[in-house]
C-alpha positions as CSV (number, residue, x, y, z in Angstrom):
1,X,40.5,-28.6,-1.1
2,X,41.7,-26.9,-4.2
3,X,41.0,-23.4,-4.7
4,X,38.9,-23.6,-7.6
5,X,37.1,-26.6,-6.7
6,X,36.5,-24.1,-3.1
7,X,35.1,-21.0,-4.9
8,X,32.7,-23.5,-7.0
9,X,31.2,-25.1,-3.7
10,X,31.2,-21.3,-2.5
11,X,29.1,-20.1,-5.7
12,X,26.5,-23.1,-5.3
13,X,26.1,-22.1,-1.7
14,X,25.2,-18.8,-2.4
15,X,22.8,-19.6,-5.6
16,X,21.1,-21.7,-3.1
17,X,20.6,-19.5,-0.3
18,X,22.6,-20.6,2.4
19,X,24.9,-18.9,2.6
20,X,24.4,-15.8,5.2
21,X,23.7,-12.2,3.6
22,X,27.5,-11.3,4.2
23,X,29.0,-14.1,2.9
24,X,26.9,-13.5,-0.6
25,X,27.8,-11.1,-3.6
26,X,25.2,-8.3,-3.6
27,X,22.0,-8.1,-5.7
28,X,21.0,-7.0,-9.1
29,X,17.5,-6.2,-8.2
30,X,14.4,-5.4,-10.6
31,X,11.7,-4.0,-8.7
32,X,8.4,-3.8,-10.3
33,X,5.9,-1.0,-9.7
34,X,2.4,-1.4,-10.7
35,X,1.7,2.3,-10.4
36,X,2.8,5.5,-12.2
37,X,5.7,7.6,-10.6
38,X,5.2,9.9,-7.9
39,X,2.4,7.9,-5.7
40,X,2.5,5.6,-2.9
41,X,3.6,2.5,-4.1
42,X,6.2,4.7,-6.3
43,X,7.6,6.3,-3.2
44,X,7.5,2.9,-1.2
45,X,9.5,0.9,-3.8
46,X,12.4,3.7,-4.5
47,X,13.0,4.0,-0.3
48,X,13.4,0.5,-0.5
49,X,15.6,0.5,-3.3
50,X,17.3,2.6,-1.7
51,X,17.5,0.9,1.8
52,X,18.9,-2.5,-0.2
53,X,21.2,-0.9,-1.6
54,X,22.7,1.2,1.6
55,X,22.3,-1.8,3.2
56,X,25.0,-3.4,1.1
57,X,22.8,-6.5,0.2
58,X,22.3,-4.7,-3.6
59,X,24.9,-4.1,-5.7
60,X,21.9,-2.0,-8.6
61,X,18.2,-1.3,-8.0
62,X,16.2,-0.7,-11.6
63,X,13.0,0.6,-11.3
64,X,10.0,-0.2,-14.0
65,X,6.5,1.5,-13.7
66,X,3.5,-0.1,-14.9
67,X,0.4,1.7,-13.0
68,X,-3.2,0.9,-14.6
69,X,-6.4,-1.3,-13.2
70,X,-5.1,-0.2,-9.4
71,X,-1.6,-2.7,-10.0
72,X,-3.1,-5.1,-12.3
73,X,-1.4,-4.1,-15.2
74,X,2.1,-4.5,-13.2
75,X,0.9,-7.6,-11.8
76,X,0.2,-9.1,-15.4
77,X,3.5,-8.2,-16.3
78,X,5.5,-8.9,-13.3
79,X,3.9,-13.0,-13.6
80,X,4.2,-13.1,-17.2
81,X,8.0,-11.6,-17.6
82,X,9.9,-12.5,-14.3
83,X,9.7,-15.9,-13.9
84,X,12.1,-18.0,-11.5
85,X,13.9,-14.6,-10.9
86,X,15.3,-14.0,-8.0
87,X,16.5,-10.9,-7.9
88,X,12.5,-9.3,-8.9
89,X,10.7,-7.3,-6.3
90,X,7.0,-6.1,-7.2
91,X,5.6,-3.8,-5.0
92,X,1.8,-4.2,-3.6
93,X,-0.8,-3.9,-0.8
94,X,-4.4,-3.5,0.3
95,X,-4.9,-1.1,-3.0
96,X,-4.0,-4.0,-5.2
97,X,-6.3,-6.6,-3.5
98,X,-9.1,-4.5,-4.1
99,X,-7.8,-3.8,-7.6
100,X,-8.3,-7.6,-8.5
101,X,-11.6,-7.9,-6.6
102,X,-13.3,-5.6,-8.9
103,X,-10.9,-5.7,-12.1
104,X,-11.0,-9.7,-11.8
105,X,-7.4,-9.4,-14.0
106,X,-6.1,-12.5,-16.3
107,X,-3.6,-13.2,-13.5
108,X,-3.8,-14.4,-10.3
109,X,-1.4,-12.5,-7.1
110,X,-1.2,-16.3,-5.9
111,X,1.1,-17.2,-9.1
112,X,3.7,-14.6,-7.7
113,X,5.6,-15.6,-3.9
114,X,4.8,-13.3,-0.8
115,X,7.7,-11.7,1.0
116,X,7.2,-9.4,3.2
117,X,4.3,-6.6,4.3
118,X,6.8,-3.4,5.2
119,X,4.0,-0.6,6.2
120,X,0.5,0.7,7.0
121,X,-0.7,4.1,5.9
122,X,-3.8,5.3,7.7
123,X,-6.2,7.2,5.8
124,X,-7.1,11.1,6.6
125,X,-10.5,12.5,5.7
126,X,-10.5,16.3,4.8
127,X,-12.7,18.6,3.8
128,X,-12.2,21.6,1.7
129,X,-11.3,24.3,4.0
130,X,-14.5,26.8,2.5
131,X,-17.0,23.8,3.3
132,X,-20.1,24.5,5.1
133,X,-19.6,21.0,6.6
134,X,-17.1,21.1,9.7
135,X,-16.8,18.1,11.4
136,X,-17.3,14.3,10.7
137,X,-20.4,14.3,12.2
138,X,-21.5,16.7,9.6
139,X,-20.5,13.9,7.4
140,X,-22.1,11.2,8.7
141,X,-25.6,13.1,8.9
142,X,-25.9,14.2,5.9
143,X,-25.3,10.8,4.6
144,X,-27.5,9.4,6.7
145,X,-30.3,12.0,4.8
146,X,-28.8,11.4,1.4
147,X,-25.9,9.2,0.8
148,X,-25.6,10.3,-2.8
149,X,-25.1,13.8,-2.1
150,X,-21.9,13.6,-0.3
151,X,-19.2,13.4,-3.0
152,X,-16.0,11.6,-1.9
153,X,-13.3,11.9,-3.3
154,X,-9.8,9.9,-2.9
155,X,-8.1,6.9,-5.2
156,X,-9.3,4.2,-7.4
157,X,-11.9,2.1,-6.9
158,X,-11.6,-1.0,-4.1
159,X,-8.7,1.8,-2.3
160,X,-9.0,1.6,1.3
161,X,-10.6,5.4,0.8
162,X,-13.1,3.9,-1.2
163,X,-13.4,0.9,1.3
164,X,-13.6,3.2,4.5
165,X,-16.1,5.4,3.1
166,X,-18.8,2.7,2.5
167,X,-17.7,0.7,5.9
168,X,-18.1,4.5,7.5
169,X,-22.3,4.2,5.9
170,X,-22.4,0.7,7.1
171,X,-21.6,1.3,10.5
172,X,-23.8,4.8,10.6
173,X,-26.9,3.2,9.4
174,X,-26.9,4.3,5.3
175,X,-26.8,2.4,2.4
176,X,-22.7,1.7,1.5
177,X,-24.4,0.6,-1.9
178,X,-25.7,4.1,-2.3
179,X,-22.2,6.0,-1.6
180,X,-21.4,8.8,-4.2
181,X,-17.4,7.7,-4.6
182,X,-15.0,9.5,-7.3
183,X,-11.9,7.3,-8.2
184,X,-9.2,9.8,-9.6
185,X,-5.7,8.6,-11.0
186,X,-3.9,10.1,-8.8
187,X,-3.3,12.1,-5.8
188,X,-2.3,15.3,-8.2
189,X,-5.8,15.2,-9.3
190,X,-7.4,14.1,-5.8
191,X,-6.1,17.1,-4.3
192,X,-6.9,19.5,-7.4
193,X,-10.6,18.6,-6.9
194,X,-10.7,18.9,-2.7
195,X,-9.2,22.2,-3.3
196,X,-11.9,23.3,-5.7
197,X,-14.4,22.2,-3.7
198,X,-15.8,19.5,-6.6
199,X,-15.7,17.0,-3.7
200,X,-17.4,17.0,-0.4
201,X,-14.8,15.1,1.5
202,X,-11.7,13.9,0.6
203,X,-9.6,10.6,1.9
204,X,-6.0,9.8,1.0
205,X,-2.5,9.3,3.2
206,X,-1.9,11.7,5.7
207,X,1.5,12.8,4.3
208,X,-0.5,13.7,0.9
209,X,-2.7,16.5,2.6
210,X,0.0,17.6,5.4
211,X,0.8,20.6,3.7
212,X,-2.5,21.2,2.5
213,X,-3.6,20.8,6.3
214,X,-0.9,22.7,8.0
215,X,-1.6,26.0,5.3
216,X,-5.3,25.8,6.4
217,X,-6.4,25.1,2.9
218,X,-7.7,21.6,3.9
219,X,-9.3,20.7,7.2
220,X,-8.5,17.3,8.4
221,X,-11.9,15.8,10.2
222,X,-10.6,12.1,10.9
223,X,-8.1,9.3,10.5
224,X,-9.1,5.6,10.1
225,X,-6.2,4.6,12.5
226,X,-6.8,2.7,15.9
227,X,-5.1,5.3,18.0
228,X,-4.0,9.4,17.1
229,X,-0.9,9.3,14.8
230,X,1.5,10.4,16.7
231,X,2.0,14.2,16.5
232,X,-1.1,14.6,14.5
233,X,-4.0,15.8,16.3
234,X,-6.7,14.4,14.6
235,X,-9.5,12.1,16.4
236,X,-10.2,9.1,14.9
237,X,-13.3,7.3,14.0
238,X,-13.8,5.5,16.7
239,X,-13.4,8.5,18.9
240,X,-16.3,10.1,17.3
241,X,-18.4,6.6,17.8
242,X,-17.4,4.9,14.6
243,X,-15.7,1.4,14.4
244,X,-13.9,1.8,11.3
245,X,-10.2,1.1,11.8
246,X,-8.5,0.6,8.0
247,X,-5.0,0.9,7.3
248,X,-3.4,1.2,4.0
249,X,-0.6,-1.7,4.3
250,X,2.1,-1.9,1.4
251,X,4.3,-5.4,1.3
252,X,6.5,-6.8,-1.6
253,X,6.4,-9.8,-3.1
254,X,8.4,-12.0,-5.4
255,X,8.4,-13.7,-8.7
256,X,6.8,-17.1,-9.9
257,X,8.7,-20.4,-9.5
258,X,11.5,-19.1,-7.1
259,X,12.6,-21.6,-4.8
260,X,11.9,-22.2,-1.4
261,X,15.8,-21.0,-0.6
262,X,15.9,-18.0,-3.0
263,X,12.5,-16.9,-1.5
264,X,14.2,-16.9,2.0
265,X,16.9,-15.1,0.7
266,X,15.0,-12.6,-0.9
267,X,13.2,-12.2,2.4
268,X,16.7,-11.6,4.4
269,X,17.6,-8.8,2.2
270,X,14.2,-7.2,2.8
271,X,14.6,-7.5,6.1
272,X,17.3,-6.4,5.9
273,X,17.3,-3.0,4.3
274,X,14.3,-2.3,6.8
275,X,17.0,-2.2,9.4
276,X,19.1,0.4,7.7
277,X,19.4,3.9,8.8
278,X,17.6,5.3,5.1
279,X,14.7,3.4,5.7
280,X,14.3,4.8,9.4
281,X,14.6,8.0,7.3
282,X,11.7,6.9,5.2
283,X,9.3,5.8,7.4
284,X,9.5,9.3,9.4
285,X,9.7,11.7,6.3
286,X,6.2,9.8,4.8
287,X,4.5,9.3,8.0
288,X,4.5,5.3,7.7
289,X,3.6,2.9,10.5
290,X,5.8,0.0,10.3
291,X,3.7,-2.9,10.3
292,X,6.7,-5.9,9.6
293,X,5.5,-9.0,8.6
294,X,7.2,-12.2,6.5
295,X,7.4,-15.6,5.3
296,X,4.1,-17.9,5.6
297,X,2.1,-15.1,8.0
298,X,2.5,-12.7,5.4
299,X,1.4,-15.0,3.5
300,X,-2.2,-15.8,5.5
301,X,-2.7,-12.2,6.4
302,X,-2.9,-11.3,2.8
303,X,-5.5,-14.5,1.8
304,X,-7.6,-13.0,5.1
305,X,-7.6,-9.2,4.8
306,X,-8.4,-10.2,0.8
307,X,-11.8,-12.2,2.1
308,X,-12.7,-9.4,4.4
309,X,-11.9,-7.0,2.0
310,X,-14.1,-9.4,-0.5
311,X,-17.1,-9.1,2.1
312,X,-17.1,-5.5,2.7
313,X,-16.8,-4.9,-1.1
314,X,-19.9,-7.1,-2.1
315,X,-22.2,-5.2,0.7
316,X,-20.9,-2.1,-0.6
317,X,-22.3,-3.4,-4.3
318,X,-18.4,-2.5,-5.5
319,X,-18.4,-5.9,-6.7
């Protein structure tokens, strides 16, 4: 075989994915953010950024915020501008599903192509450290006597904050539909207002209170995770006879009209970068769970945890 008609047959292998990650030239990746800089999905899509590309399966990550309507905003734009690209990322999770259930926003997640769920985040409630309430308990009976007087605090509206506090008053006998919930745009203000006492109980990641926590300015009172996290001593919900167990999972997905090869190739570099050294780095520095999930069972966990998260959310009157 001539040399040129070779490297020709080589390109078209690549463009169509079969060729293995190696054997490919690195990616010019565009990753999407539907959320302003410094927050969770901001901090999840520039370690992966940077695990693609010390993986050696990016050549360039660019990075373009769009936060608004809890990731609708991005969403809209990410359908609408990146079309049969296979080099665009946009990163999502739970947040953004409840996002659409209450924001109902002109585009559908279904238009863009699921990749790959990367973490779960479970949730820490604290109350401000001069509070006359001191445990969970306290919590959960005075909401039992008046849901509207205890003021949480945490994310927008449909976060898995929001979510946990009203499955918390389902499962303790109160009204979810009577829950006094303050969405604030993010976890600068969040914290502002726990500190100031202008909430009664806050809910957010763990790693966004941990030094809030460890001065004693915050006291940490429960975490919606199945088990402890490890090296945080904090009792769950469950231990304190609550079955709430929410976790704040973050994925990726891919643009519209990509093919079924360039999806799997986007996949592999995912999967990729989650095996590199800077991603360990990552998931220990922010206190992530790994929670690895791709291809079609990504797929069908998002479609279930969005009707669960459907049902909880019309109980709740959120919807």
């Amino acid at each position: 075989m001539r040399r040129d008609t070779f490297l020709k047959s080589l390109a078209a292998l690549a463009a169509a994915g079969a060729l293995p990650l190696s054997a490919r030239a690195a990616a010019n990746v565009k990753m999407m953010i539907p959320a302003n800089p410094g927050g969770g999905w901001d901090t999840t899509g520039r370690a992966l950024g940077k695990a693609l590309s010390d993986a050696k399966v990016a050549d360039t990550v660019t990075y373009d915020n769009k936060g608004g309507a809890a990731g609708a905003l991005g969403l809209a734009q990410f359908v609408n501008g990146s079309k049969g690209d296979a080099n665009a990322l946009m990163v999502m999770g739970s947040v953004m599903l409840g996002g659409i259930i209450t924001g109902k926003p002109p585009v559908k997640l279904e238009q863009a192509t699921p990749i790959a769920r990367l973490t779960t985040e479970y949730n820490v409630f604290v109350l401000p450290a001069n509070s006359p309430l001191k445990t969970m308990k306290d919590v959960v009976d005075q909401l039992k006597k008046d849901p509207g007087s205890v003021k949480w605090g945490g994310g927008s509206r449909g976060s898995t904050e929001h979510i946990a506090a009203a499955m918390i008053a389902q499962k303790v006998g109160a009204d979810p539909s009577k829950i006094n919930y303050v969405a604030f745009r993010g976890g600068g203000e969040a914290t502002a207002a726990i500190l100031g006492g202008n909430v009664t109980v806050g809910g957010s990641g763990y790693s966004e209170f941990a030094e809030y926590i460890a001065a004693g300015k915050m006291k940490a009172i429960a975490v919606t995770s199945a088990q402890r996290l490890p090296g945080i001593n904090v009792p769950t919900l469950k231990e304190q006879g609550i079955d709430v167990e929410i976790g704040n999972w973050r994925g990726v997905y891919g643009a519209p009209g990509i093919s079924a090869e360039q999806r799997k190739a986007l996949t592999d570099m995912v999967l990729a970068a989650m095996k590199s050294s800077s991603w360990a780095e990552s998931l220990k520095k922010n206190d992530w769970t790994p929670a690895v999930l791709s291809g079609d069972a990504f797929a069908k966990f998002v479609d279930d945890d969005f009707a669960s998260l459907r049902a909880i959310m019309t109980k709740s009157g959120m919807v």
